[in-house]
C-alpha positions as CSV (number, residue, x, y, z in Angstrom):
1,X,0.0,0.0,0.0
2,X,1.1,3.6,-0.1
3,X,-0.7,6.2,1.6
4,X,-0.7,10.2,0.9
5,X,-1.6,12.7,3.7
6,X,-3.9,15.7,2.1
7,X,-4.9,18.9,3.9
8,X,-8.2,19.5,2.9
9,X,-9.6,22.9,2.8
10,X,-13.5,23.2,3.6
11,X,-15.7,25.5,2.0
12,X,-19.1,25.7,4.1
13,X,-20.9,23.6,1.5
14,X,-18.2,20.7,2.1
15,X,-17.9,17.9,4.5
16,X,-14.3,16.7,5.4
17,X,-15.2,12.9,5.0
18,X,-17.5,13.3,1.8
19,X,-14.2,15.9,-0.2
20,X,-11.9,12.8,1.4
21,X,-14.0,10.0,-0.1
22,X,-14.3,12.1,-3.7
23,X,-10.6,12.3,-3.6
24,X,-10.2,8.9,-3.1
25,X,-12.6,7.8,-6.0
26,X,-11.5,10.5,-8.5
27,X,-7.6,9.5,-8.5
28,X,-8.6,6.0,-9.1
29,X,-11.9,4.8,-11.1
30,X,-12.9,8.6,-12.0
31,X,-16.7,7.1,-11.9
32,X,-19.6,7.0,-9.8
33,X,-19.0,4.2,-7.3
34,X,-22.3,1.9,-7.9
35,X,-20.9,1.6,-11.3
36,X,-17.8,0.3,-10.4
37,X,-17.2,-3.6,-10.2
38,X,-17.2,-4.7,-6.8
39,X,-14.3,-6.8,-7.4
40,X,-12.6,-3.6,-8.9
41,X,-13.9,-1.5,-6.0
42,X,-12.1,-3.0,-3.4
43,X,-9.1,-3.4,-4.9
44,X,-8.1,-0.4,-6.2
45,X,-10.6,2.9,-5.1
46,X,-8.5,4.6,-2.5
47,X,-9.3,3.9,0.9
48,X,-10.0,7.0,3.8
49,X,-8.2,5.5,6.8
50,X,-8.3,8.9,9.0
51,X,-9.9,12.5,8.4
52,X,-9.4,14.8,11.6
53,X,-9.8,18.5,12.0
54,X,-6.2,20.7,12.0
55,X,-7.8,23.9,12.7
56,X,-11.1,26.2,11.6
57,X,-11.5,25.0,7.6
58,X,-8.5,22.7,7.3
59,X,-8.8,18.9,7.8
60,X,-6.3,16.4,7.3
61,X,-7.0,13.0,5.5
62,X,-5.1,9.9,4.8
63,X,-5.9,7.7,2.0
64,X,-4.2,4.6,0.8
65,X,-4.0,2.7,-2.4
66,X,-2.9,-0.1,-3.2
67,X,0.3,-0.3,-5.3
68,X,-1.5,-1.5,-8.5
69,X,-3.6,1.7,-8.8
70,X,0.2,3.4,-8.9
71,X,0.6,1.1,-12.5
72,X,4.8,0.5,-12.4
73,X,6.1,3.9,-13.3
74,X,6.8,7.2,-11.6
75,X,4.1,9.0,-13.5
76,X,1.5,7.6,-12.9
77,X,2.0,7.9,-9.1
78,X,2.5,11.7,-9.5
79,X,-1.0,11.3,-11.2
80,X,-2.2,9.1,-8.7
81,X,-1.4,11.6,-6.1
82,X,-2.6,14.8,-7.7
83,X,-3.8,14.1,-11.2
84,X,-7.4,14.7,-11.9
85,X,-8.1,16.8,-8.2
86,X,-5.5,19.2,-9.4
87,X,-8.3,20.4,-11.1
88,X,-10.5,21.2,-8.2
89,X,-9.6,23.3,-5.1
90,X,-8.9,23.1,-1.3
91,X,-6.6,20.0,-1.8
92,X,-2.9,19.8,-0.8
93,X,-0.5,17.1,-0.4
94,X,1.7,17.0,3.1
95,X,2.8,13.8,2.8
96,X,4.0,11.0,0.8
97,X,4.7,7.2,2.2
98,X,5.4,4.3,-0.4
99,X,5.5,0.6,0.1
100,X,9.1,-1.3,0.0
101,X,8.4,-2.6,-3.4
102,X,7.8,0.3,-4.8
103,X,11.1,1.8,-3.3
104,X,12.8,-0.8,-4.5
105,X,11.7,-0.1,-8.1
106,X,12.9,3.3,-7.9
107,X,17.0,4.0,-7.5
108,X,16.6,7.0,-6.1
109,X,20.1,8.8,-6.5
110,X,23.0,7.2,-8.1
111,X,26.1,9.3,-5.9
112,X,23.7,11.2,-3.3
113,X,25.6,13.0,-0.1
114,X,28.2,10.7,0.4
115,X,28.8,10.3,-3.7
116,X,28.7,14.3,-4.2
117,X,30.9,14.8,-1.3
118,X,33.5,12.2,-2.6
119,X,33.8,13.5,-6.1
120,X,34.4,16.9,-4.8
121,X,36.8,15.4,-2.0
122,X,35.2,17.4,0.7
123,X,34.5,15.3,3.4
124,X,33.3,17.1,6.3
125,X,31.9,20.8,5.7
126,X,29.1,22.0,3.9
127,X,29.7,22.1,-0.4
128,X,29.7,25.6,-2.1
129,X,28.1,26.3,-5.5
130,X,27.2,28.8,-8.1
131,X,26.1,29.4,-11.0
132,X,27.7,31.1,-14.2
133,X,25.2,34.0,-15.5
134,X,23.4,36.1,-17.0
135,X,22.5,34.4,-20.8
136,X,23.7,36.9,-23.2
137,X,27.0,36.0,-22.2
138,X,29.6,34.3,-24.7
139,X,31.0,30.9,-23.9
140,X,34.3,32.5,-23.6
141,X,33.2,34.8,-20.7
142,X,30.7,32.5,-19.2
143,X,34.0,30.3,-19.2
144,X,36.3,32.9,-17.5
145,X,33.5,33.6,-14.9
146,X,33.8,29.7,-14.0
147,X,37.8,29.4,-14.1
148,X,37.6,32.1,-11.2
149,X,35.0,30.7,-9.3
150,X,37.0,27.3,-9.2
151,X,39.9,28.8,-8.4
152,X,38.5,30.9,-5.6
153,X,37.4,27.2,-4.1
154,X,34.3,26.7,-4.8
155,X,33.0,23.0,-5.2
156,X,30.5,23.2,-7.6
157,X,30.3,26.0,-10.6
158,X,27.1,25.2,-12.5
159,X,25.3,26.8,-15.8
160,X,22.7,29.4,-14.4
161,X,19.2,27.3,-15.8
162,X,18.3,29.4,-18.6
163,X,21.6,29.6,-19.9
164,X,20.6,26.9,-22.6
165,X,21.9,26.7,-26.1
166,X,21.6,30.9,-27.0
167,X,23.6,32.0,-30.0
168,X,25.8,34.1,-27.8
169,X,26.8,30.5,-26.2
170,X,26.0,27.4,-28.4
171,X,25.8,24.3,-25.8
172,X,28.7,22.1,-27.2
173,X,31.1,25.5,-27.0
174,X,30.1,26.6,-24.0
175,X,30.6,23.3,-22.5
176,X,34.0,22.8,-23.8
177,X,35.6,26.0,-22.5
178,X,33.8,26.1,-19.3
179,X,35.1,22.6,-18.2
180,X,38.7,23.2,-20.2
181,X,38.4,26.4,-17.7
182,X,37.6,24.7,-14.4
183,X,40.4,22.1,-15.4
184,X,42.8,24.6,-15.6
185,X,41.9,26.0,-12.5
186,X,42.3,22.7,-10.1
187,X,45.3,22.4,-12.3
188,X,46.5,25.3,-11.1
189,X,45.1,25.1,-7.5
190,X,44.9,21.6,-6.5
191,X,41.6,21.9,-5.8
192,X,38.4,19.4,-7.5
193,X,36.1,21.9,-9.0
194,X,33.4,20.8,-10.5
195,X,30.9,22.3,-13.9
196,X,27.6,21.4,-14.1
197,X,26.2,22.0,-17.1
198,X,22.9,22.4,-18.3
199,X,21.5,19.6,-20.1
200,X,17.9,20.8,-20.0
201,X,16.1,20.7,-23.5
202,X,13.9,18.9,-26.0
203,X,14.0,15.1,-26.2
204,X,16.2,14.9,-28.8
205,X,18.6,17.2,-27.8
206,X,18.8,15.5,-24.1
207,X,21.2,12.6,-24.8
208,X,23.4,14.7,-27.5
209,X,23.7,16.7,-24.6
210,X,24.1,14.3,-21.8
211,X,26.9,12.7,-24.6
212,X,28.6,16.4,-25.0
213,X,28.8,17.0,-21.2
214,X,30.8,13.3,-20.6
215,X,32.9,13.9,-23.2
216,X,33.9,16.6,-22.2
217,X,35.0,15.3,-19.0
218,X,32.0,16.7,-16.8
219,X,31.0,14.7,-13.4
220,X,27.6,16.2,-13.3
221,X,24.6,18.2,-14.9
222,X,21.9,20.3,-14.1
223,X,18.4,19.3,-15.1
224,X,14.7,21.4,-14.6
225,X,12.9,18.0,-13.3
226,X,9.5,19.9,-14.2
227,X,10.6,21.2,-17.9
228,X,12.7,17.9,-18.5
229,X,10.1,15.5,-17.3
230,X,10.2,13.2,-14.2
231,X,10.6,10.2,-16.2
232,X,13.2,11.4,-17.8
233,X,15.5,12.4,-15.2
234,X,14.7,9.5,-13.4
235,X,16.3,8.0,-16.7
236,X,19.7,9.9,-16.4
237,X,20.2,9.0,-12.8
238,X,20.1,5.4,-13.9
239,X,22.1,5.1,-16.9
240,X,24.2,8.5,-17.3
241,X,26.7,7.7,-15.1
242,X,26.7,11.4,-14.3
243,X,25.6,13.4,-10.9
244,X,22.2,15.2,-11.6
245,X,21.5,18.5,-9.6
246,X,18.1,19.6,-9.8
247,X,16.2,23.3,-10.8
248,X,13.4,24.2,-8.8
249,X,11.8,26.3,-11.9
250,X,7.9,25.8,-12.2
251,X,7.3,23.9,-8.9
252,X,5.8,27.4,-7.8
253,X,2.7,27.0,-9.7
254,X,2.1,23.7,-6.8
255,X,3.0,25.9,-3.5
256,X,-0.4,28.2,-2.9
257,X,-0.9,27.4,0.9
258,X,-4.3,25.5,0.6
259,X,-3.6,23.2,-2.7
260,X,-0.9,21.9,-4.7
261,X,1.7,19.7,-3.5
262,X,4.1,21.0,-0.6
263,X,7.6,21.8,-0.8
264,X,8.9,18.9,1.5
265,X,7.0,16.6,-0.9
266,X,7.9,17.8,-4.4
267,X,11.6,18.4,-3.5
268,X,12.1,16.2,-0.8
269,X,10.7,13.5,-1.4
270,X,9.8,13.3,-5.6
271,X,12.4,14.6,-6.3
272,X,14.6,12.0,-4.7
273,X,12.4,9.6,-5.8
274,X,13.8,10.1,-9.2
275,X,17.1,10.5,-8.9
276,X,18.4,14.0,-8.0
277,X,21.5,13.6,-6.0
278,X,21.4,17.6,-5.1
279,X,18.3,19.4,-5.1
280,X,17.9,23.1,-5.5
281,X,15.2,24.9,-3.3
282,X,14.6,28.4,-3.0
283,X,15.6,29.5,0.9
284,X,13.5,31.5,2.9
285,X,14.9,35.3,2.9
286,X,15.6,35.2,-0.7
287,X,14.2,36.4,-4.0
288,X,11.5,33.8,-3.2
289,X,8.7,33.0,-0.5
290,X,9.4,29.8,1.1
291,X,8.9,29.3,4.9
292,X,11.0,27.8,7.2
293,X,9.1,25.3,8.1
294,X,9.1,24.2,4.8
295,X,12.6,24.4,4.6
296,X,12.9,21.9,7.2
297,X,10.7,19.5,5.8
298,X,12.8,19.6,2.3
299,X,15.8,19.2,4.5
300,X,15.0,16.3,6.4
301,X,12.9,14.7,3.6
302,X,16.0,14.5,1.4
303,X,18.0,12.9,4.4
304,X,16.0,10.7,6.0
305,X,16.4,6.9,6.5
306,X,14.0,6.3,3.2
307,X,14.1,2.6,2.1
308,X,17.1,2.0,0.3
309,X,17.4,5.2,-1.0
310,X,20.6,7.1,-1.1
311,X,19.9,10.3,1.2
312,X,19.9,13.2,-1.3
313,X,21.9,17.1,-0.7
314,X,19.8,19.5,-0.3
315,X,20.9,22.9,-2.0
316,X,19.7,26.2,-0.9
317,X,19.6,29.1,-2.7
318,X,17.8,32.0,-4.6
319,X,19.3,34.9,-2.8
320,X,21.3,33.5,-0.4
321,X,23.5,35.5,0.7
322,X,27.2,34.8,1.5
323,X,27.3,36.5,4.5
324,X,24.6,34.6,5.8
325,X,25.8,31.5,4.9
326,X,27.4,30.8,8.4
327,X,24.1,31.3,9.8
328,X,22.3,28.7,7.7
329,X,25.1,25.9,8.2
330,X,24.6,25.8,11.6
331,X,21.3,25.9,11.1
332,X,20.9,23.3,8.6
333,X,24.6,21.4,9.3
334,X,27.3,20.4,7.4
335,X,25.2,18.0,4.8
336,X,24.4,21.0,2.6
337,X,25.3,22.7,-0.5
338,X,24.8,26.2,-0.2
339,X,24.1,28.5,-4.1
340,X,25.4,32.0,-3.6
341,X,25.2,34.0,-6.5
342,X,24.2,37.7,-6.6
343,X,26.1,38.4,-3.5
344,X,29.5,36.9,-5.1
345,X,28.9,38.8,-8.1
346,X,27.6,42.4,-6.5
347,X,31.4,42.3,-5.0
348,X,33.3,43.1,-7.9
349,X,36.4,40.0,-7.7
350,X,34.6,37.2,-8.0
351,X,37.1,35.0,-7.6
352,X,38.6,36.9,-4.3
353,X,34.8,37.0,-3.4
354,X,34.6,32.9,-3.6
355,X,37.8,32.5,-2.1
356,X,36.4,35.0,1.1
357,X,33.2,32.2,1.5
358,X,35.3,29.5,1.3
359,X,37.6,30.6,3.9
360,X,34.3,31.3,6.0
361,X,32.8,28.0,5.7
362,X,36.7,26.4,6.9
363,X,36.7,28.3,9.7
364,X,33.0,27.5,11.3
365,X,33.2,25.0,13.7
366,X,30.2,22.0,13.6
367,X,28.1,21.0,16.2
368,X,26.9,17.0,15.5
369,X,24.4,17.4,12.2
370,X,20.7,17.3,13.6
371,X,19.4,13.1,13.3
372,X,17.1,12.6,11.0
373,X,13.7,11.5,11.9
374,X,12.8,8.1,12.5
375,X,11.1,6.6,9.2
376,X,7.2,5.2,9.6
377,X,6.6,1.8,9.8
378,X,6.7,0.9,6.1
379,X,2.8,0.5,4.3
């Protein structure tokens, strides 16, 4: 069985148990229920095991299905869990649990934590990433941009996710020089730098580009999970061979406080689900809302105990700001890659400006990483 926690929000017409028991029939035979088989019925219409007030309008309901109504595939569970109510209103999802055979269908990440961490030999202290921007650039300066982030330390220099394939910076060129650049930087510094590029884009452009980026000698990509596809990147992560960090873009259209799916589920969970081994997620006090809470639950979603799973990084940023950066990794500890951009770039040097946040980050001194919450029993 898997089960998925809503939070249902009432309007004074609607009953808690009836909206729970219409979800639960919608997402599965999408008919009235006296037409349904009985055999059918009770295998596969979801089942309301609780529904209990949270506060004034809000309810929350758990309903399980069994694993057959999720078919074998990682889209039709997203469309088992939000398909057809999407449609409607007052509906989130809070939660996620999956059976053990359905965890052990999915991978998860191929290098996670432990896998980033070694191919950027850091093995203690929080990663540092940014990304090379703004499109309009040419390869050659997007390149140079990257040679001095790497050699100012940084672990991680990715594309910034709509730098694509523009004429100012064709994908295969920009490539080349940026990871020739970031060579020649460890080269120089002894350091393990790594690009990311890019590899967002049509279906046939994906493997040509996943192709470009190895041969090039990259260790890793980024990918847009909700432009690319689920499926797809759930793809990569099994046969790529390369480390995938994930782009938040588009998930906002599913945070709107009472429906969509929330944060801690999309990022934390789905997204692991499929494969991201590092996944991007805007931090509260940057260009974007997100609450703390909600920052939590992506944080300790992505690390938890999860099946068999490899637990995945989690990667602030959108605004961050480096000089707050010591503030977050003691709040959120050591397993975390923090995305500073602007405020690397609004100092003038950016390679003194890197080097500055690096020598931070060496200096802080960790308490023991916060234990990740005990999983549920499995379904």
């Amino acid at each position: 069985m898997l089960r998925i926690t809503y939070q249902l929000t009432c309007a004074p017409h609607e009953e808690p148990h009836a909206k729970a028991e219409d979800i639960a029939l919608e997402q599965t035979a999408e008919m009235p229920r006296n037409t349904v088989a009985g055999d059918v019925a009770a295998r596969l219409i979801g089942t309301v095991e609780m529904v209990e007030r949270l506060d004034g309008d809000r309810w929350s309901a758990v309903i399980a299905y069994d694993d057959e109504a999720a078919g074998a595939d990682v889209l039709q569970l997203v469309n088992l869990m939000f398909g057809g109510i999407s449609m409607k209103s007052g509906i989130g999802i809070t939660d996620l649990e999956l059976s053990p055979a359905w965890l052990a269908a999915l991978p998860g990440p191929a290098y996670g934590i432990a896998g980033l961490r070694a191919l950027c030999g850091v093995p203690r202290r929080p990663l540092l990433c940014t990304a090379i921007k703004p499109m309009g650039l040419s390869a050659g300066r997007l390149a140079d941009l990257a040679y001095h982030f790497a050699r100012g330390g940084l672990d991680v220099v990715k594309d910034d996710h709509g730098v694509t394939s523009q004429a100012s910076a064709p994908f295969a060129e920009r490539v080349g020089r940026c990871q020739e650049a970031v060579a020649r930087a460890n080269a120089e510094t002894g350091g393990r730098a790594l690009y990311f590029p890019n590899v967002t884009g049509t279906a046939p452009q994906l493997e040509e580009r996943l192709e470009t980026a190895r041969a090039a000698g990259c260790r890793g990509v980024l990918v847009s999970p909700l432009l690319q596809g689920l499926d797809a990147v759930r793809a990569m992560a099994v046969s790529s061979g390369l480390a995938i960090l994930s782009h938040p873009t588009l998930a906002g259209v599913f945070f709107h406080g009472d429906h969509g799916i929330s944060p801690g589920v999309l990022f934390g969970k789905l997204y692991r689900l499929i494969g991201a081994d590092g996944v991007i997620y805007p931090n509260p006090g940057g260009r974007f809302q997100m609450s703390d809470g909600a920052a939590r639950a992506i944080n300790e979603n992505l690390r938890a105990p999860w099946g068999g799973l490899r637990p995945a990084m989690p990667v602030p940023g959108g605004g961050m700001d480096a000089a707050r950066v010591p503030h977050w990794a003691d709040l959120y500890g050591p397993d975390t890659m923090f995305l500073v951009g602007s405020s690397l770039y609004a100092q003038g040097d950016v390679e003194r400006a890197a080097r500055r946040l690096r020598e931070t980050v060496e200096r802080l001194i960790w308490r023991p990483a916060p234990a990740p919450p005990s999983p549920r029993p499995a379904a």
